[in-house]
LOPALO-710398 format. One record per residue: residue in one letter; y, x, z of N, C-alpha, C in turn. Coordinates in steps of 0.05 Angstrom, whole numbers, padded with zeros to 5 digits, always signed. Layout:
BEGIN
aYXZYXZYXZ;...
This chain:
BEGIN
x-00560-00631-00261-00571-00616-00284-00548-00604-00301;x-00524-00616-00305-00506-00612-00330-00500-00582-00308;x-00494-00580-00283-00478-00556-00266-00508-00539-00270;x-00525-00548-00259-00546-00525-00253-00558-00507-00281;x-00547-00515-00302-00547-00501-00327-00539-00485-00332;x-00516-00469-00313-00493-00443-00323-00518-00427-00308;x-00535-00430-00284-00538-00408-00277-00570-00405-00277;x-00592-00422-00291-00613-00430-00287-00631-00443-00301;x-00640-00422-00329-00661-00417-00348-00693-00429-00344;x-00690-00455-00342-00731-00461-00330-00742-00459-00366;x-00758-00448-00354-00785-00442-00379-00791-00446-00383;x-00794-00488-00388-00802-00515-00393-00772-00524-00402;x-00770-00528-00417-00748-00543-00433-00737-00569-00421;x-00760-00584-00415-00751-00613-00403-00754-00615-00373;x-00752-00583-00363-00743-00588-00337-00712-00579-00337;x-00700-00578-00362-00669-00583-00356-00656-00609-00351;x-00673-00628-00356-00659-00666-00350-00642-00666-00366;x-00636-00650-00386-00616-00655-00396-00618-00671-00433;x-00632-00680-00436-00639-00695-00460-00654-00679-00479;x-00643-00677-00506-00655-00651-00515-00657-00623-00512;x-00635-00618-00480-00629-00582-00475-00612-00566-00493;x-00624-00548-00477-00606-00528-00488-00635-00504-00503;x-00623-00488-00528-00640-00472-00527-00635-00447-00514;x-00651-00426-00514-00641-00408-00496-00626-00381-00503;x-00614-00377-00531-00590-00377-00541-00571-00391-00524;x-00569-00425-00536-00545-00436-00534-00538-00431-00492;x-00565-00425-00481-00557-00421-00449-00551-00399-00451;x-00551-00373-00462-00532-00344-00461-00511-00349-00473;x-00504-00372-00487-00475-00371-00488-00458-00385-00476;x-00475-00393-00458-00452-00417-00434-00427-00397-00417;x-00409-00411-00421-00380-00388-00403-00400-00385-00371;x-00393-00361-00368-00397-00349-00340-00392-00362-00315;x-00392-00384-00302-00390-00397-00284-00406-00393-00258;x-00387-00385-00230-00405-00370-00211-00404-00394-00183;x-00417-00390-00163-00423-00398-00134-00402-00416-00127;x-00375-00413-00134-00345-00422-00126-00345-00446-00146;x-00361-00446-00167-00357-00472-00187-00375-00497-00178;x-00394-00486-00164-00413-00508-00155-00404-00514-00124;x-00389-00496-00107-00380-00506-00076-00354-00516-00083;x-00332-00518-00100-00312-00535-00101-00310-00557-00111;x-00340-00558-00120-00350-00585-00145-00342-00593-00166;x-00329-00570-00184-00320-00567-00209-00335-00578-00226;x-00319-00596-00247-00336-00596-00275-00312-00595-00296;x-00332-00572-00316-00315-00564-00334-00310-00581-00354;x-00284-00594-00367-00290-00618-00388-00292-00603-00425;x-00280-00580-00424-00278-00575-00449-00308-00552-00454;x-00305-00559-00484-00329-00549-00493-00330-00517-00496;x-00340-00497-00474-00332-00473-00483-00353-00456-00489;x-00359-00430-00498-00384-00414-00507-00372-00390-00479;x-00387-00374-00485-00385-00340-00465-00355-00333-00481;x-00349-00334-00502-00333-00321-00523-00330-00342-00540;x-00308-00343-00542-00291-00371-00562-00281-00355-00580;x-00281-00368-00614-00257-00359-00622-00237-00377-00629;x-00215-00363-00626-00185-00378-00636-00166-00361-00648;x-00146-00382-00647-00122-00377-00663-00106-00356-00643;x-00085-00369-00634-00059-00365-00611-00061-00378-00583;x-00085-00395-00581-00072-00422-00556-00095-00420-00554;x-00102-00432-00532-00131-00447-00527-00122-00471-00490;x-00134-00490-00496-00130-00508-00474-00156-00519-00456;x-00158-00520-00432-00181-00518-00419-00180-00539-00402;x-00194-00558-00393-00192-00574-00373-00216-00578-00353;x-00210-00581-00326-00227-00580-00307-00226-00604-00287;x-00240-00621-00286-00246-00643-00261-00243-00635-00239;x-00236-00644-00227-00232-00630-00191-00229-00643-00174;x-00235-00646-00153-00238-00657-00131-00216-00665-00120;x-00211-00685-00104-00176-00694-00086-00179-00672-00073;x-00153-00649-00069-00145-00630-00049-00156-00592-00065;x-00161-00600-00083-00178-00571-00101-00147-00567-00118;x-00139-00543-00120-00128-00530-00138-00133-00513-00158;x-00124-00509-00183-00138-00493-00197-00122-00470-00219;x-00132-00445-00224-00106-00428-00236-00115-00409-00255;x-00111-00394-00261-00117-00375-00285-00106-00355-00294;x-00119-00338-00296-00099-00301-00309-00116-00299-00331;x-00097-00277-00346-00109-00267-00380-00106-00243-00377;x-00134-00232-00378-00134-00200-00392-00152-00197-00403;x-00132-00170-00418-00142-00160-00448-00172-00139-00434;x-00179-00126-00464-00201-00121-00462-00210-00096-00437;x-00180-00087-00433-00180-00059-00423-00172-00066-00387;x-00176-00092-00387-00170-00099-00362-00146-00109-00355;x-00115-00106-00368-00095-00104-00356-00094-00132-00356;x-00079-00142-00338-00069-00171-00335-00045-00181-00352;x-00039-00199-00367-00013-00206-00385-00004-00224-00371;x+00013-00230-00351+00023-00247-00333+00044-00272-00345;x+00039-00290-00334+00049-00323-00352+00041-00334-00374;x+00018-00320-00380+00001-00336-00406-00020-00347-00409;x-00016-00363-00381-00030-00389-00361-00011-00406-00357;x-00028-00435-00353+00001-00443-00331-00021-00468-00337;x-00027-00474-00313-00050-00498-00293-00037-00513-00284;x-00040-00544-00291-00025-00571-00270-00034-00589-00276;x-00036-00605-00262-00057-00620-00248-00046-00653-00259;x-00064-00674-00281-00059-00690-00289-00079-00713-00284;x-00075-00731-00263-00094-00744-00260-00112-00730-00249;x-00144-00737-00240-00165-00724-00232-00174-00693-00243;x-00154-00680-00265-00160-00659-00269-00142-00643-00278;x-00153-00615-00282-00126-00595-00278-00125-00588-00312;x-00106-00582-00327-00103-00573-00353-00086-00546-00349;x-00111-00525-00361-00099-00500-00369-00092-00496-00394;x-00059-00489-00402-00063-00480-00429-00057-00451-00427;x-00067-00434-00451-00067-00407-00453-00047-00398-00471;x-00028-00375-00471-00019-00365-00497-00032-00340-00502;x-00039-00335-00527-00050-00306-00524-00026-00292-00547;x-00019-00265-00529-00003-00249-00532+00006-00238-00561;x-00020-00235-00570-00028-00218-00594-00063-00226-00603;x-00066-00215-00622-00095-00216-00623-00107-00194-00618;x-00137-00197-00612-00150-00181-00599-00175-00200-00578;x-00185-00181-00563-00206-00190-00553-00189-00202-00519;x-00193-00220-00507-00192-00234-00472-00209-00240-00460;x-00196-00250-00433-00230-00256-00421-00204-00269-00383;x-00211-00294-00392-00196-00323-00375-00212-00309-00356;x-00197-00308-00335-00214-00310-00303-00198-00340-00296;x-00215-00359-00276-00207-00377-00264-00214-00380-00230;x-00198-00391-00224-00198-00395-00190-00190-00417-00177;x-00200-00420-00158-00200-00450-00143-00190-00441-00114;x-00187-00463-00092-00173-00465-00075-00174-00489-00068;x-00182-00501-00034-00177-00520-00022-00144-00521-00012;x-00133-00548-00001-00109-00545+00007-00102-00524+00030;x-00114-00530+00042-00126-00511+00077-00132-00489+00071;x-00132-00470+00052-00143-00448+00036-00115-00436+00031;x-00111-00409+00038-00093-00378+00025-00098-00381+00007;x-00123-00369-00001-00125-00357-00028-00142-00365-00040;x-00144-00360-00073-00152-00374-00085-00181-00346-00100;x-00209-00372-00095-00221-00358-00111-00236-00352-00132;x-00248-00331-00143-00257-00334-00166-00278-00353-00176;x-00283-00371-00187-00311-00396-00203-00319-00389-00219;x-00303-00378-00241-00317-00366-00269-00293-00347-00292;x-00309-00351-00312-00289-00334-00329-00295-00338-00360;x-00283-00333-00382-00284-00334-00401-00268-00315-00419;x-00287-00316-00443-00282-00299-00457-00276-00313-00492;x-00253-00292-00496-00239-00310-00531-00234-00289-00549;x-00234-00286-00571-00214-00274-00585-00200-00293-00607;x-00177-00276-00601-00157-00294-00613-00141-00282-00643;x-00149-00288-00660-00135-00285-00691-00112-00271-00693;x-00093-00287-00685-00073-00284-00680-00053-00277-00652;x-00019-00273-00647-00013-00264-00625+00014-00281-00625;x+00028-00293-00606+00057-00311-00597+00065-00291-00584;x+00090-00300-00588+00107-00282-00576+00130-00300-00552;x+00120-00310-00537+00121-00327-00524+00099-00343-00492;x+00116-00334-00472+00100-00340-00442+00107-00365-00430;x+00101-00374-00414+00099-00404-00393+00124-00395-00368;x+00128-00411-00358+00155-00411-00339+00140-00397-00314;x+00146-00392-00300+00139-00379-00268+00137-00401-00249;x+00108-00407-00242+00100-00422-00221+00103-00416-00193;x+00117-00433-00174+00125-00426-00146+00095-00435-00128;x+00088-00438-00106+00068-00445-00094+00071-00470-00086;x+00100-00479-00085+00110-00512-00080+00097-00526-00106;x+00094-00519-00132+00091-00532-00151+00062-00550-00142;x+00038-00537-00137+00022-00555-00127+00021-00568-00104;x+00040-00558-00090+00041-00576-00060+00056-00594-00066;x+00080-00603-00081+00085-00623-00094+00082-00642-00115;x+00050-00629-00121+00043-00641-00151+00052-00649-00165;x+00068-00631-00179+00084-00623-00199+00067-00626-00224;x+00077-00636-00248+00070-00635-00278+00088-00625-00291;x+00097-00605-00301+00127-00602-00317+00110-00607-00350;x+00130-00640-00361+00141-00647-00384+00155-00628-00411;x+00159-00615-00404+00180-00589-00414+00201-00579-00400;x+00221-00558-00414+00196-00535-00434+00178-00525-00426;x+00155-00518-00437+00137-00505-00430+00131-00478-00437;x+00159-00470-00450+00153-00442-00461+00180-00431-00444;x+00180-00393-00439+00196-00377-00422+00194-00359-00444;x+00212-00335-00449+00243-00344-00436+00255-00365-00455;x+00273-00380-00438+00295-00392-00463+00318-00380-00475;x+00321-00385-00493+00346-00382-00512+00381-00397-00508;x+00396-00362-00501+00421-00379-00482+00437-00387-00517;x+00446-00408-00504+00459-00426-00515+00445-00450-00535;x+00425-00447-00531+00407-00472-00536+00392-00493-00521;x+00400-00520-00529+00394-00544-00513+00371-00550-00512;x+00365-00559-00493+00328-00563-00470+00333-00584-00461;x+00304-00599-00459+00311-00624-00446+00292-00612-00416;x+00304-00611-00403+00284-00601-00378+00273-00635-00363;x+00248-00638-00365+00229-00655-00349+00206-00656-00334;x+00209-00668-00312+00186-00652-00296+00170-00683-00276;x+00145-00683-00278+00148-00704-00250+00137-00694-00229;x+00149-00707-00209+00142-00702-00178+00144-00719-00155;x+00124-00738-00149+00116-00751-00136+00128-00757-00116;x+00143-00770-00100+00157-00777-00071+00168-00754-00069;x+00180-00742-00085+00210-00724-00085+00237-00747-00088;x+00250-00730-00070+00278-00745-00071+00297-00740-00083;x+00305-00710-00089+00324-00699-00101+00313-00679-00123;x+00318-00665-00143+00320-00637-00161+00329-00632-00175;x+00339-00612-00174+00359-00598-00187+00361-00574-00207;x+00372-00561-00220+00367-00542-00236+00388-00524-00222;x+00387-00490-00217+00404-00474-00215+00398-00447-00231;x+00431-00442-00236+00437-00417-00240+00461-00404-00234;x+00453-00370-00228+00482-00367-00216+00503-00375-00193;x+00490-00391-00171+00489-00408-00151+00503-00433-00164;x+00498-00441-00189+00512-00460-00186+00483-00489-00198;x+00494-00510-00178+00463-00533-00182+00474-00558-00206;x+00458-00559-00218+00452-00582-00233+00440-00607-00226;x+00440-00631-00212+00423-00650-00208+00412-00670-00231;x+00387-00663-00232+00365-00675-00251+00363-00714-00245;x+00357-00725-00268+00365-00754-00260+00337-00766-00261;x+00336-00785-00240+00311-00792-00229+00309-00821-00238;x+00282-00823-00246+00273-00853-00259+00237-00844-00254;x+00239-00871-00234+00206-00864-00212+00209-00839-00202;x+00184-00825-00222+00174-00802-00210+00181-00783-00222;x+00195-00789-00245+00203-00768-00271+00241-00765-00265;x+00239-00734-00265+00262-00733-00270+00273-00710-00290;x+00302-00708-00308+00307-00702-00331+00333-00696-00329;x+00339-00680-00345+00369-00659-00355+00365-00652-00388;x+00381-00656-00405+00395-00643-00415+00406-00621-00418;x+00407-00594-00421+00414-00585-00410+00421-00559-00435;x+00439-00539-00441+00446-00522-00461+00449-00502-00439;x+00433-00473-00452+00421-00456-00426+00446-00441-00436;x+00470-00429-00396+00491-00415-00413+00477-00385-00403;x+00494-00371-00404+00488-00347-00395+00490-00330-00374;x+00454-00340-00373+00457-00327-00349+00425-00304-00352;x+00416-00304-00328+00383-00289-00332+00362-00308-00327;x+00363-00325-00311+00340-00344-00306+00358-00370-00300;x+00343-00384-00298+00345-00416-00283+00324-00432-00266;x+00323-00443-00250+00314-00443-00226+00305-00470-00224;x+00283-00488-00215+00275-00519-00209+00279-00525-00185;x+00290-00532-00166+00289-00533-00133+00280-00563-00131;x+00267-00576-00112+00266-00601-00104+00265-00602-00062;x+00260-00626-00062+00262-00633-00042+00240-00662-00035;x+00236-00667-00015+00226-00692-00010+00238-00708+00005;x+00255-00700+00016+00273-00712+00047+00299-00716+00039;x+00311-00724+00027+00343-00729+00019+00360-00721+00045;x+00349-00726+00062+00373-00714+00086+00363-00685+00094;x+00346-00672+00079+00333-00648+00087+00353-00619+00076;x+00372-00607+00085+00384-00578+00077+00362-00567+00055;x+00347-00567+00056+00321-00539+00047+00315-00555+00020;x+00322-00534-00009+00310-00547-00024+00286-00520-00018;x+00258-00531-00042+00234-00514-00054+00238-00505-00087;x+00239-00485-00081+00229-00475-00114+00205-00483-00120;x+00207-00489-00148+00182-00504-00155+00185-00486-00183;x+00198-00479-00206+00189-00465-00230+00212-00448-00234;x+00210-00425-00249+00228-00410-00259+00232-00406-00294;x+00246-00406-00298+00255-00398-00330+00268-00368-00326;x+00266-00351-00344+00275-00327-00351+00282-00338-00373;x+00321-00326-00385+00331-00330-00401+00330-00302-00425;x+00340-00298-00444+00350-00284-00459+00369-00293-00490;
């Protein structure tokens, strides 16, 4: 009943099972949730309308299945896409999206899912915000290793960084063996305690900085897993 609600108005009230219901207002304003939210077996945990309003941020969390991935783009009203003002990872049984919004004005969250065994990722639903206000400030660049190594990055969580200012870079990653930070070919090794590992680090000058890991300690090949853009 709580799923079959995004898409399915009965004309009897208490054939929603759902206690007191919904009225049928509050069911035109349920976020847009399609075919892909009910075959990946999504459940949405945060409380959202068709159109939210906010500030600068907004944070979303989704239940998901062992082996489901989950991701997110932001565009404005006119369609264009604002790239890195998402960034989806996966905590325990569910995925946390946080949002930056650019500026204020009107958005509209598309979301998408994905089995492991799955290319591409597809669309489930979407949402819609306006936001008050605008940051001036984006999320680091996600590699495709980041979920294949179920990755959480700890911090920073904001791109670009500021050269000559100190970051504690933290990230965890599960039965990784090595990772490192690079720039400019030159590597940093990140110091490992469990699953978490950590740097210090004062960004010099360069243009970006780089996350690499590994799982195999005797393995040549690191993976990119996040990027930073500097300025």
């Amino acid at each position: 009943p709580q799923k079959m609600i995004y898409t399915h108005y009965p004309n009897d009230r208490k054939w929603q099972l759902l206690g007191d219901g919904l009225s049928e207002q509050e069911f035109k304003d349920l976020p847009d949730m399609q075919k892909n939210y009910f075959k990946y077996k999504l459940n949405l945990l945060t409380d959202l309308k068709k159109v939210n309003q906010v500030e600068f941020a907004q944070n979303i969390q989704v239940e998901v299945p062992e082996g489901v991935s989950v991701m997110a783009s932001l565009y404005d009203r006119k369609g264009r896409e604002f790239k890195q003002q998402c960034f989806a990872q996966k905590e325990d049984e569910k995925y946390i999206i946080d949002i930056l919004f650019p500026k204020s004005g009107e958005w509209l969250c598309r979301l998408y899912a994905k089995k492991k065994n799955e290319k591409q990722y597809h669309s489930f639903g979407q949402v819609g915000f306006v936001s008050t206000k605008g940051v001036k400030q984006a999320f680091p660049t996600k590699f495709s290793q980041f979920d294949q190594y179920e990755a959480v990055l700890l911090g920073p969580l904001e791109s670009p960084l500021k050269r000559g200012k100190k970051y504690k870079f933290k990230v965890k990653l599960p039965n990784t063996a090595k990772v490192s930070l690079m720039h400019d070919n030159e590597w940093k090794e990140m110091k490992k305690s469990g699953d978490i590992f950590e740097i210090d680090l004062k960004v010099p000058h360069t243009k970006e900085l780089i996350l690499f890991a590994k799982k195999d300690p005797r393995a040549e090949k690191f993976n990119a897993i996040l990027k930073w853009e500097v300025e």
